[in-house]
C-alpha positions in Angstrom: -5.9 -10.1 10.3 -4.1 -10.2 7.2 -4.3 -8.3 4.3 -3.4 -6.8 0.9 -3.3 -2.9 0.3 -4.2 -1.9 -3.6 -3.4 1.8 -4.2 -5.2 3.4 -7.6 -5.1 -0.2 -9.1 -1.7 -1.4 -8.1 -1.1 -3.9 -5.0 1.7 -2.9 -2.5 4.5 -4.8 -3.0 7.1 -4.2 -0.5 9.4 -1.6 0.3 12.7 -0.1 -2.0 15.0 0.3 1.5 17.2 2.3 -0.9 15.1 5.2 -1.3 12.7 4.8 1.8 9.8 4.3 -0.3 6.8 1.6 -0.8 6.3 0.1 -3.9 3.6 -1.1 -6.1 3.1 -3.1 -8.7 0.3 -3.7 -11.6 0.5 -7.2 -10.7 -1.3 -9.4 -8.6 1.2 -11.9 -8.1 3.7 -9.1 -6.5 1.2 -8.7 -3.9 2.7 -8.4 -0.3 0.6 -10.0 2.5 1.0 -7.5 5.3 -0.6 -7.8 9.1 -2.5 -5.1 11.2 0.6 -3.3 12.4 2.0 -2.8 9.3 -1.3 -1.7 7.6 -1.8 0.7 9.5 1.8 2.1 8.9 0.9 1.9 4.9 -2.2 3.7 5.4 -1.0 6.6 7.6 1.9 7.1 4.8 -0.7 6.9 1.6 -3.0 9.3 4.1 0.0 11.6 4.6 1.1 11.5 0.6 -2.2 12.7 -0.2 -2.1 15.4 2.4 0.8 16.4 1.1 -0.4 16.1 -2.3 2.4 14.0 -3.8 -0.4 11.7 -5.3 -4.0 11.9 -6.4 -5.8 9.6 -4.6 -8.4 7.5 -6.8 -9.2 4.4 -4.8 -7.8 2.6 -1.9 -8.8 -0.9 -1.0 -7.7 -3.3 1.5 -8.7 -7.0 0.8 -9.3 -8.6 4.0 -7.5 -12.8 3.4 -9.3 -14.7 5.4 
């Protein structure tokens, strides 16, 4: 399965190895194409920032590309 992650509007985009973090971005074309193993790495770490309450979560989708 492939897929893209959108978080509150923006798709994920990658990952800033800098400062550990994942990015998004408010455009489509920056979208990262991501497999199982790695969504479920990006959801357990959006699940966790919103435990944690270091974002408000709105909406999450995952668009399956077939």
């Amino acid at each position: 399965m492939k897929a893209i992650v959108v978080l509150n509007g923006q798709f994920y985009s990658g990952e800033n190895t800098e400062e550990n973090k994942l990015t998004f971005s408010s455009k489509r074309s920056d979208a990262v194409i991501i497999d199982e193993r790695r969504l479920r790495f990006i959801i357990k770490t959006i699940t966790n920032w919103f435990m944690d309450e270091e974002i408000v979560l709105k909406r999450l989708e995952v668009l399956d590309i077939v």
